[in-house]
PATORMI-767649 format. One record per residue (C-alpha): x negated, y, z negated; residue number from 1; residue in three letters. Coordinates in steps of 0.001 Angstrom, whole numbers, plus 524288, in hexadecimal, padded with zeros to 5 digits. Each point is the difference from the previous one (the first is absolute). Layout:
X:Y:Z:NUM:ALA
...
***
This chain:
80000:80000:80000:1:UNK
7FBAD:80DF1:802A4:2:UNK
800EE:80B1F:7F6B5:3:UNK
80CD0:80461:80160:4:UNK
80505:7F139:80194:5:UNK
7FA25:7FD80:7F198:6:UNK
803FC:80DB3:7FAA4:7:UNK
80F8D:7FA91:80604:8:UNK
7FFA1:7F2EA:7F7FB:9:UNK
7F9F2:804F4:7F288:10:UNK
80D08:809BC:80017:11:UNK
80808:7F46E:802AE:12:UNK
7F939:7F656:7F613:13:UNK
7F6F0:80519:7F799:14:UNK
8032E:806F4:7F274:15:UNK
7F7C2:808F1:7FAEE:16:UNK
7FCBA:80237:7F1BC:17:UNK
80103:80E24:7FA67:18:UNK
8056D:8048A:80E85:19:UNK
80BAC:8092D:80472:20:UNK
80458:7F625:80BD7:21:UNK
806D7:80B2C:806E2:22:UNK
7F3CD:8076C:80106:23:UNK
7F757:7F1D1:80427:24:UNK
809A0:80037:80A61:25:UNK
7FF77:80C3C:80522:26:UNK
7F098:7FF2C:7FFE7:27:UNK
7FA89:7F363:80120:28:UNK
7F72E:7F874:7F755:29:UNK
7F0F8:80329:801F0:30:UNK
7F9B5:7F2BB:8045D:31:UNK
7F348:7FBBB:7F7FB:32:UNK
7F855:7F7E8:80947:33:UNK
7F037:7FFC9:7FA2B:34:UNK
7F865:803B5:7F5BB:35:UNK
7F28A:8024C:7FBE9:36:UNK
7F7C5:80476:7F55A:37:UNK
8077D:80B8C:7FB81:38:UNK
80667:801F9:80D0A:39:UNK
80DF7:7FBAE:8049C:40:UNK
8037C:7FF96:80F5E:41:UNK
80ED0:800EC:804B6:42:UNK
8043C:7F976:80BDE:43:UNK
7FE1D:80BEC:8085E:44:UNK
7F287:7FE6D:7FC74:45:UNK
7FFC9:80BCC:7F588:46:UNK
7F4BB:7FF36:7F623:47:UNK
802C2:8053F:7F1E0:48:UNK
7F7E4:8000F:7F4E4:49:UNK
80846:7FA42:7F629:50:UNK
80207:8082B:7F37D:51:UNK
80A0C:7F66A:7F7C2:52:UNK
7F89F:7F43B:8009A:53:UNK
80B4F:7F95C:807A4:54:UNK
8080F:801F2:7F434:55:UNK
7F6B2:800ED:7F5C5:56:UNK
7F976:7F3A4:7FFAF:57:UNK
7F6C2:7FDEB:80BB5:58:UNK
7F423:8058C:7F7A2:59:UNK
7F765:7F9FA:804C3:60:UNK
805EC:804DA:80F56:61:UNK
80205:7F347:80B0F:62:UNK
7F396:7FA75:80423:63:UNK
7FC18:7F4DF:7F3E8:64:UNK
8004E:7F4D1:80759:65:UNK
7FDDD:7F985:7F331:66:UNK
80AD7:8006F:7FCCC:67:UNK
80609:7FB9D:80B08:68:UNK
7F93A:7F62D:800F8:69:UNK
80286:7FAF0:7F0C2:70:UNK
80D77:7FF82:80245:71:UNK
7FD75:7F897:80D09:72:UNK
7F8F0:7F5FC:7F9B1:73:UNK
80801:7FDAD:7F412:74:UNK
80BC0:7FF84:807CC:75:UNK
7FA73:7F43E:80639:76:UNK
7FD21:7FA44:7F432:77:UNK
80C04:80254:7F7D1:78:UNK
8093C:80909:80702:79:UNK
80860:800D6:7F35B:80:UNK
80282:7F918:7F4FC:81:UNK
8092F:80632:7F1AE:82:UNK
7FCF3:80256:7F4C8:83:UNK
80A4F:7FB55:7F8CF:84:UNK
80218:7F354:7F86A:85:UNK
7F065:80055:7F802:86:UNK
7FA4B:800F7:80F62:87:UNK
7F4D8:807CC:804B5:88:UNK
7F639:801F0:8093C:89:UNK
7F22E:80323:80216:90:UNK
800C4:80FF2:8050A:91:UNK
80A5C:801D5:7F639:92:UNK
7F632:7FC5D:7F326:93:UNK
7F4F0:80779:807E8:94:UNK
807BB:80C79:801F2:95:UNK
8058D:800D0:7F2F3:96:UNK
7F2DB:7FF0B:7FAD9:97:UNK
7FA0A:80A20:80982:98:UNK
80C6B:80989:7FC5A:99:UNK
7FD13:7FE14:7F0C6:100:UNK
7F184:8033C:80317:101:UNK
80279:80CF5:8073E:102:UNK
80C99:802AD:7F74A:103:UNK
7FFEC:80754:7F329:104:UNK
7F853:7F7D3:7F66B:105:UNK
80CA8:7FD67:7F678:106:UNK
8079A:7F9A1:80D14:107:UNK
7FC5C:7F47A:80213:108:UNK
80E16:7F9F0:805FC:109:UNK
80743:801F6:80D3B:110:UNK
80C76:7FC4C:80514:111:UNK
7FFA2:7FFE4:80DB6:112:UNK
809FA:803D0:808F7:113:UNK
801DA:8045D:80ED2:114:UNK
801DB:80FB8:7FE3A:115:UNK
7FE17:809AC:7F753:116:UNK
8102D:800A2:7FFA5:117:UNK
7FF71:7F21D:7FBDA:118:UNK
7F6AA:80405:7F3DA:119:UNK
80765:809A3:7FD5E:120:UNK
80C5E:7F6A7:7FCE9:121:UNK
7F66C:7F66B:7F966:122:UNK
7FB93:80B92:7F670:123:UNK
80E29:80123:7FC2B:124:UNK
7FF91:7F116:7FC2E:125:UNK
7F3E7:7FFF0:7FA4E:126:UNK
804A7:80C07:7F6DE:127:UNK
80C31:7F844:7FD70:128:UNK
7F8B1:7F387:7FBA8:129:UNK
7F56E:806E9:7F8EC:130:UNK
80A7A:807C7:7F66A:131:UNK
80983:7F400:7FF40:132:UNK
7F4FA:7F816:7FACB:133:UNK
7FC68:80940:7F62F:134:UNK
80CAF:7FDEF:7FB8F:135:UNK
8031D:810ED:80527:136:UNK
80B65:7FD42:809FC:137:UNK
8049F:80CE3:7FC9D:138:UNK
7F62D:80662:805F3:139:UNK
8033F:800C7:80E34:140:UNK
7FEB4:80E6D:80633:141:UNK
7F529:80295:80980:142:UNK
7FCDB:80DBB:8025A:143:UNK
7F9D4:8034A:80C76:144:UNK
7FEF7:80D80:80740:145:UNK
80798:807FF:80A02:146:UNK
7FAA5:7FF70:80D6B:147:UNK
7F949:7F40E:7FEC8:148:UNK
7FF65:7F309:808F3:149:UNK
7FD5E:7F2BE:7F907:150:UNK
805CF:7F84B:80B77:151:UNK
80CBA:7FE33:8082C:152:UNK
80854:7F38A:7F834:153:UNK
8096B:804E0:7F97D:154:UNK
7F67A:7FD96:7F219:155:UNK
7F5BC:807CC:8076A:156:UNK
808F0:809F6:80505:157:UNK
8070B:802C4:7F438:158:UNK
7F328:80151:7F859:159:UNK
7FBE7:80912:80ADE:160:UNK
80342:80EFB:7FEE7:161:UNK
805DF:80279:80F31:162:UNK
80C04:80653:7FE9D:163:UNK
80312:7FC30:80E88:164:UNK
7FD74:7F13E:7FD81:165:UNK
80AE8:80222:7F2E9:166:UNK
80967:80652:80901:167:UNK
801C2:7F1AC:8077B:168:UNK
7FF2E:7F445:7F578:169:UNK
80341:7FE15:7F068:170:UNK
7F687:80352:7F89E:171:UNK
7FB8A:7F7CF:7F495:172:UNK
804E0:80611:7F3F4:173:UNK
7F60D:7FCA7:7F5C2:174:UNK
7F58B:8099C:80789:175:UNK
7FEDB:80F75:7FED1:176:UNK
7F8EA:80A8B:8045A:177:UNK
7F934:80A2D:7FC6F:178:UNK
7F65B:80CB8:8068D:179:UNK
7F5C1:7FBFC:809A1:180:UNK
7F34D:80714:7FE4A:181:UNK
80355:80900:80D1B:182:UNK
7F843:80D0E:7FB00:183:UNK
8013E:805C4:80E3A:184:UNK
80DBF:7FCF7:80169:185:UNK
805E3:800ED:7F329:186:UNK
7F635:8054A:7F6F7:187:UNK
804C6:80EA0:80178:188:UNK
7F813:80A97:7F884:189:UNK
7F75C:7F544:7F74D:190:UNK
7F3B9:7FE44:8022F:191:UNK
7FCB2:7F12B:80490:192:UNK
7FAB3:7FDD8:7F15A:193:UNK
80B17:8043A:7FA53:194:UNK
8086F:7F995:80BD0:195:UNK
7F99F:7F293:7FCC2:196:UNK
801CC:800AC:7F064:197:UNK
80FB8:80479:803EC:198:UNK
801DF:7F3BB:8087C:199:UNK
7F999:7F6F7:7F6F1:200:UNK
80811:8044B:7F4A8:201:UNK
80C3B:7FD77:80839:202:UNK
7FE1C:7F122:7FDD5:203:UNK
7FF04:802B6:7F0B5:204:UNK
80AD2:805B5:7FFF4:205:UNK
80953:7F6EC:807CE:206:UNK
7F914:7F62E:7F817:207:UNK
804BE:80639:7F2F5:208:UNK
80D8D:8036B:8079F:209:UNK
80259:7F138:80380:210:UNK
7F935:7F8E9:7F3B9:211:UNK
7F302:7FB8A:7FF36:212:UNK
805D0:7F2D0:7FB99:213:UNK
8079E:7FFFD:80C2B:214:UNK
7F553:802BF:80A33:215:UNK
7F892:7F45B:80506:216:UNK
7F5AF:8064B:80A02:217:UNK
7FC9E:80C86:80852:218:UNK
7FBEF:7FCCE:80E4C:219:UNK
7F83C:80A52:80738:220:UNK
7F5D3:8008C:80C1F:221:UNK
7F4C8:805C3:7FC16:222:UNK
801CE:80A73:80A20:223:UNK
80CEE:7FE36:80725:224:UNK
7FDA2:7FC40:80ED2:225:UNK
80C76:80004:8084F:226:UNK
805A1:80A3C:7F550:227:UNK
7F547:808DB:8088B:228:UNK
7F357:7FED7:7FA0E:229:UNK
80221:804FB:7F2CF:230:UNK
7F41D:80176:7F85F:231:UNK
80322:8024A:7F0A6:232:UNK
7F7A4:80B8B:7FA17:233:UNK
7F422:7FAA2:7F7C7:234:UNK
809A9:80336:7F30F:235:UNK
80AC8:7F52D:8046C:236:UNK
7F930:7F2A5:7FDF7:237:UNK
7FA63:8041A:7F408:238:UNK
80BE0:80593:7F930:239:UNK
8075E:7F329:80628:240:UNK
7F5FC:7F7D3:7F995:241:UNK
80286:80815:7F2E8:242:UNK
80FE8:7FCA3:80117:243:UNK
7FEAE:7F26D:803F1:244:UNK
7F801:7FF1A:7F3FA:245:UNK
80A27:802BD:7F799:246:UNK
80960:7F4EE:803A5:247:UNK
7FF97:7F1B0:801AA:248:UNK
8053F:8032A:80D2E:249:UNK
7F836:7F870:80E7B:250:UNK
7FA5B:8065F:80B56:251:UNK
800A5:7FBE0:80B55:252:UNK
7F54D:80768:80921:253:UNK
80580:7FED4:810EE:254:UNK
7F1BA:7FDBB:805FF:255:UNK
806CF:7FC26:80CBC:256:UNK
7F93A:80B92:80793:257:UNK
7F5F3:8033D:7F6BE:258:UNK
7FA0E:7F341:7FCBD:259:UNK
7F378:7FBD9:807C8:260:UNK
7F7F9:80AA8:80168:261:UNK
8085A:80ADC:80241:262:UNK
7FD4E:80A2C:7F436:263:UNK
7F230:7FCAC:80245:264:UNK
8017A:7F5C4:7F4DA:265:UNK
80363:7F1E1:80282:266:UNK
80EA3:80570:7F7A0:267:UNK
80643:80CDB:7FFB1:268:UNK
7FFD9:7FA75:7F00B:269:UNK
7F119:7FEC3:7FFB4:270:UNK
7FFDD:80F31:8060F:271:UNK
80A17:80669:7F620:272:UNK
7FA03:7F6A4:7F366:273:UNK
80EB2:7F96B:7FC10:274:UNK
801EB:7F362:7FD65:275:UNK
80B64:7F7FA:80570:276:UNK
807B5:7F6C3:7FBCC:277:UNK
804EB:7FB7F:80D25:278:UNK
7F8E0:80565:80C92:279:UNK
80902:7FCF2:80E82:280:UNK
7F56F:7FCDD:80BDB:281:UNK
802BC:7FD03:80E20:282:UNK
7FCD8:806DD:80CDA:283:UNK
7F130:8033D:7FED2:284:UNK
7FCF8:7F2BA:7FA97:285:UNK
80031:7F871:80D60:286:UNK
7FCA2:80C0D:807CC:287:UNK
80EF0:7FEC0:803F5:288:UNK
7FAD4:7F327:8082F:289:UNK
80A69:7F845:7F79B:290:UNK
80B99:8029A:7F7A7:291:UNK
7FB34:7FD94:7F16D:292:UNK
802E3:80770:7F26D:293:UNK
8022A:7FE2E:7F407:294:UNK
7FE71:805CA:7F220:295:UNK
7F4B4:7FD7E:7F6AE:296:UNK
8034F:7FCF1:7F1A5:297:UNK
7F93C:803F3:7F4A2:298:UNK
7FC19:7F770:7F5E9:299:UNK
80779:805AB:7F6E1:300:UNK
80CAF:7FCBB:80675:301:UNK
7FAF5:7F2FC:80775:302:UNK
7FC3A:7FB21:7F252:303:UNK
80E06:80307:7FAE1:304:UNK
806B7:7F748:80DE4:305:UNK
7F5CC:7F570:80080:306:UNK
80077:7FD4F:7EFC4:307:UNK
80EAC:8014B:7FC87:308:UNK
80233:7F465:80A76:309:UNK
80CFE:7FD8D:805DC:310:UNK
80068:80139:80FD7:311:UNK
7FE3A:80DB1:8081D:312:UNK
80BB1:7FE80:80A60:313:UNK
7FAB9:808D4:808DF:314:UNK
7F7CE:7FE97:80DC5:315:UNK
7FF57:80298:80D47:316:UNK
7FE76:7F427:80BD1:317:UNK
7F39D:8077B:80453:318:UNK
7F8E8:80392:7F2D7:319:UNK
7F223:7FD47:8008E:320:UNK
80183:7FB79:80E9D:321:UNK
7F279:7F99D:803D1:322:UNK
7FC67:80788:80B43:323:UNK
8044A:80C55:7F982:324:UNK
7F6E7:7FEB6:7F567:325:UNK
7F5A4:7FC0C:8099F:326:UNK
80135:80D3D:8065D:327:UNK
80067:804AD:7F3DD:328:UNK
7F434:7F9F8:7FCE4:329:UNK
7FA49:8057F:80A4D:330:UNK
803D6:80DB3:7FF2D:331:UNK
7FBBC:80014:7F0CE:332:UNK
7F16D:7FA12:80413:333:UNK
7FF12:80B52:80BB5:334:UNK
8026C:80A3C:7F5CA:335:UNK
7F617:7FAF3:7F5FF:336:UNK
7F50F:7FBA8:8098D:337:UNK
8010B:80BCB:8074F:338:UNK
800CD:8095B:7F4DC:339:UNK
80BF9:80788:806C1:340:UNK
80589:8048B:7F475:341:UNK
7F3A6:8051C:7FBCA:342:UNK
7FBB0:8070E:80CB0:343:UNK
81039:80704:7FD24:344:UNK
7FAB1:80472:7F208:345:UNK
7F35C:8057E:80459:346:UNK
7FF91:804A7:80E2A:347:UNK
80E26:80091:80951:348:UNK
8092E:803FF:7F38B:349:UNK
7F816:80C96:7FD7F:350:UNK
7FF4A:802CA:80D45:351:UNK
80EA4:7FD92:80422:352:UNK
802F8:807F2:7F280:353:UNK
7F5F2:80BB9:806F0:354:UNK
803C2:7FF6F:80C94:355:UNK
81077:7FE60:7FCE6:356:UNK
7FE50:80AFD:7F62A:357:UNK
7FD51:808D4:80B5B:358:UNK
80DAC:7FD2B:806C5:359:UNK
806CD:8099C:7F3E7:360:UNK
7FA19:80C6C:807EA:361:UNK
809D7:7FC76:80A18:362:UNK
80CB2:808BA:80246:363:UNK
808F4:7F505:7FD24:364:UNK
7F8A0:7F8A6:7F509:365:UNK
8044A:80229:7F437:366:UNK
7F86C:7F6E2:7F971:367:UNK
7F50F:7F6C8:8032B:368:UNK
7FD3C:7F569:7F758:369:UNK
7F85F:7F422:7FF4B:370:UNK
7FB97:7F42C:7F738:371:UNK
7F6CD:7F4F9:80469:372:UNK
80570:7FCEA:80D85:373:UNK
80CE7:805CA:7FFC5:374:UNK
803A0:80D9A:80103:375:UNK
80C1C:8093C:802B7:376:UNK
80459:80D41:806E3:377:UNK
80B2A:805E6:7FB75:378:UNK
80659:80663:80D4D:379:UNK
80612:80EA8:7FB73:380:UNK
8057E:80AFE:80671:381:UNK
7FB1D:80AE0:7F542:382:UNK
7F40D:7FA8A:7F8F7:383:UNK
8008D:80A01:7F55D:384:UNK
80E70:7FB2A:7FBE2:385:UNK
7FE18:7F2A5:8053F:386:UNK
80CFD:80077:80756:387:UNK
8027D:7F5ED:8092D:388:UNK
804EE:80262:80EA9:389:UNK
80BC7:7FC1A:7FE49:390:UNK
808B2:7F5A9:7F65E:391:UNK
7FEB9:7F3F1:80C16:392:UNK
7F1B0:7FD6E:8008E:393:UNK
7FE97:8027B:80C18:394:UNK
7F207:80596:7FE63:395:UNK
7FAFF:7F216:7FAC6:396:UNK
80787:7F9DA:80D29:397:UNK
7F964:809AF:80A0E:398:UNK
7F0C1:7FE6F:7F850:399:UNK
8018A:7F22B:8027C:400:UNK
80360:80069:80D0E:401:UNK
7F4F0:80856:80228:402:UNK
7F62F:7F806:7F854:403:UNK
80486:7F62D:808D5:404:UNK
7FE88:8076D:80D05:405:UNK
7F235:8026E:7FA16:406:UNK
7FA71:7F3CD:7FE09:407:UNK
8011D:7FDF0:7F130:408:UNK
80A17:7F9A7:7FA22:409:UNK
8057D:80682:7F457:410:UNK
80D1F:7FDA4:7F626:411:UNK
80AAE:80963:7FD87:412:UNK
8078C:7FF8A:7F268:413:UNK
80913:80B9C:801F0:414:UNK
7F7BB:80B6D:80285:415:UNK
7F448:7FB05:7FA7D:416:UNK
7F55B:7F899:8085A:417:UNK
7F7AA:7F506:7FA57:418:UNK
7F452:7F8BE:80324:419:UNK
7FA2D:7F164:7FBFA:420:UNK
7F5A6:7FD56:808F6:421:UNK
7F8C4:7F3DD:7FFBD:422:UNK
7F508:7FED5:7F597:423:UNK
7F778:7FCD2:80B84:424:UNK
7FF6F:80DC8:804A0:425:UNK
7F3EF:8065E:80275:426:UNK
7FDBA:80F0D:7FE20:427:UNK
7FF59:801B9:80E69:428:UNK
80D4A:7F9F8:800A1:429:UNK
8030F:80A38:7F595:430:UNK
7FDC5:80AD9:808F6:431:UNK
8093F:7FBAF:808B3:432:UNK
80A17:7FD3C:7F8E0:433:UNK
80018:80E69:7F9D9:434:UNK
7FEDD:80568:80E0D:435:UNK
80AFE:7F9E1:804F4:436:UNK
80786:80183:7F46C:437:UNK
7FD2C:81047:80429:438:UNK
80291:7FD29:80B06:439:UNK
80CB6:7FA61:7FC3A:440:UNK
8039B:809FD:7F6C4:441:UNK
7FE29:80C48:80937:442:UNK
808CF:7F733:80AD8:443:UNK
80941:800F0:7F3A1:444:UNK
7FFEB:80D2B:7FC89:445:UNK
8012F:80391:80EB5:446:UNK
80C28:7F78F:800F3:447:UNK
805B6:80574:7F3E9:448:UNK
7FDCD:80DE2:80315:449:UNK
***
């Protein structure tokens, strides 16, 4: 089939996820045909230099034939087996060692599952479980945080913060929300000190407004991804650290985008010092080769389910599938061997964070901020009152259609434009990323005008 031939069937078969089907059909899908390195091709033969990392988890971009090649062979050696029933199998026992190796030092336990969604739901279990068998069944609130994504089941959408995702399901009723830690957006006339302290506080105080004896855990990405790059002031984690240290209350830290390298740090934990009780993986862990996640338990909770006895009736068909954990495997040994995560810390972090800083001189930046390999514009009409354009986004739409046009491949979350490169950039790769990101912001402000 040609190009408009394909373009015909996906509107008659395919559905998308996240996607306004009206608007798919009035412009067509854009056809991913190659990739390499850091660089994605479309079928008309358009190279971009891809800025989200697919969706946050090819770190490590799409050339590692090994691990290709791991899955290959372990396919053809055990395609599949479960789990279930006191089974395992060899990748399974290696990868959960690797993962309690790289992991905080107090988690040395993972449930494995196919998504970070998928984790997401198994946190809620584990919770459950963990406070049952400490004979707590009361407590059973989770408090998470507005504008935040933890997944798209209904368990991981309803912990999530997305008031367009509420708007079209049930959600849960045993989870609330409280402030995200948005200083550009919602932090008015503080300062981002005093912003950080503010949102913090917020959790003590739905904490004392629900009952500490009723709250079972807060769940929060370190810095929230999808939400549009949110990076707390320096006061939140530590004041959030303070509060959880009042109560015999779980957290749950997301590292679904921000595990792997991405802060710089193997875990956005390890970069902000906290220590989780629970910590959600996926994406990044296979270089998005394979579908694999899961959640790592602490051994103060996986002492509490693996003493107490009595059977966990919870699983998925695929947890710990073998070639999953093989690429896995794989991924995990590139990152280590290679020092990636190091050459983030020391060298392409402080550059990005250099070079991205320079973006905020632009007419229509508001703010330009950045954090290991991840950074944010915030798209504004008047950057001394940070007003937006208008109330539809439409800014966000337009930059992202001129990233695009470009050659660099950037996200839009409203009017805000994010970045998550792969961790294999190099500084030269830098440089053209922020050029066509100019690029793509004066083709903006031109087309806003």
């Amino acid at each position: 089939m040609n190009k408009s031939q394909l373009q015909q069937h996906d509107r008659e078969h395919l559905l998308h996820p996240f996607t306004d089907f009206h608007d798919l059909g009035q412009q067509g899908t854009r056809l991913i045909t190659s990739a390499e390195g850091v660089y994605i091709t479309d079928i008309d033969g358009h190279k971009m230099l891809d800025g989200m990392s697919g969706l946050w988890c090819c770190n490590l971009g799409y050339s590692r034939r090994e691990i290709s090649e791991a899955i290959y062979e372990q396919l053809n050696r055990l395609p599949f087996y479960n789990s279930f029933f006191q089974c395992t199998t060899v990748p399974s026992i290696e990868l959960a060692d690797l993962l309690a190796e790289v992991t905080p030092a107090h988690m040395n336990n993972v449930f494995f599952t196919g998504s970070g969604s998928e984790a997401n739901d198994t946190n809620l279990r584990i919770i459950r479980r963990y406070w049952d068998l400490k004979d707590l069944p009361e407590k059973r609130i989770i408090i998470s945080r507005n504008n935040a994504y933890h997944g798209s089941t209904i368990g991981g959408a309803s912990l999530g913060g997305m008031s367009g995702m509420h708007k079209q399901f049930q959600s849960l009723d045993y989870i609330e929300h409280i402030q995200q830690p948005y200083w550009f957006g919602e932090g008015g006339d503080m300062s981002p000190e005093e912003f950080g302290i503010y949102a913090a506080r917020c959790l003590d105080e739905k904490i004392q407004e629900l009952g500490p004896d009723k709250v079972a855990a807060f769940i929060a990405e370190p810095i929230q991804g999808a939400g549009g790059v949110i990076i707390p002031p320096e006061t939140y984690w530590p004041e959030v650290k303070k509060v959880l240290d009042q109560y015999d209350i779980l957290l749950v830290m997301d590292e679904v985008i921000f595990g792997f390298g991405r802060t710089g740090e193997w875990f956005g934990s390890d970069y902000y010092g906290v220590k989780p009780d629970l910590m959600t993986f996926a994406k990044a862990v296979t270089n998005g080769y394979f579908p694999l996640g899961g959640t790592m338990v602490s051994d103060r909770v996986a002492d509490v389910i693996k003493s107490k006895g009595g059977e966990f009736t919870h699983g998925y068909t695929y947890s710990a599938h073998p070639a999953a954990c093989m690429a896995g495997l794989a991924t995990l040994n590139i990152l280590r061997e290679e020092k990636i995560i190091e050459n983030v810390r020391d060298n392409t972090a402080p550059y990005l964070a250099k070079r991205w800083a320079e973006l905020a001189d632009h007419p229509i930046v508001g703010e330009a901020r950045s954090l290991g390999l991840v950074g944010a514009l915030e798209l504004v009409k008047d950057k001394s009152s940070r007003a937006r354009f208008d109330d539809k986004c439409t800014a966000g739409a337009v930059c992202r259609n001129m990233s695009i046009k470009n050659g660099l491949v950037m996200r839009a979350t409203g009017d805000t434009m994010i970045i998550a490169p792969p961790l294999i950039l190099t500084t030269g790769q830098i440089d053209e990323l922020v050029e066509k990101a100019r690029r793509a912001l004066d083709d903006t402000a031109m087309a806003m005008a």
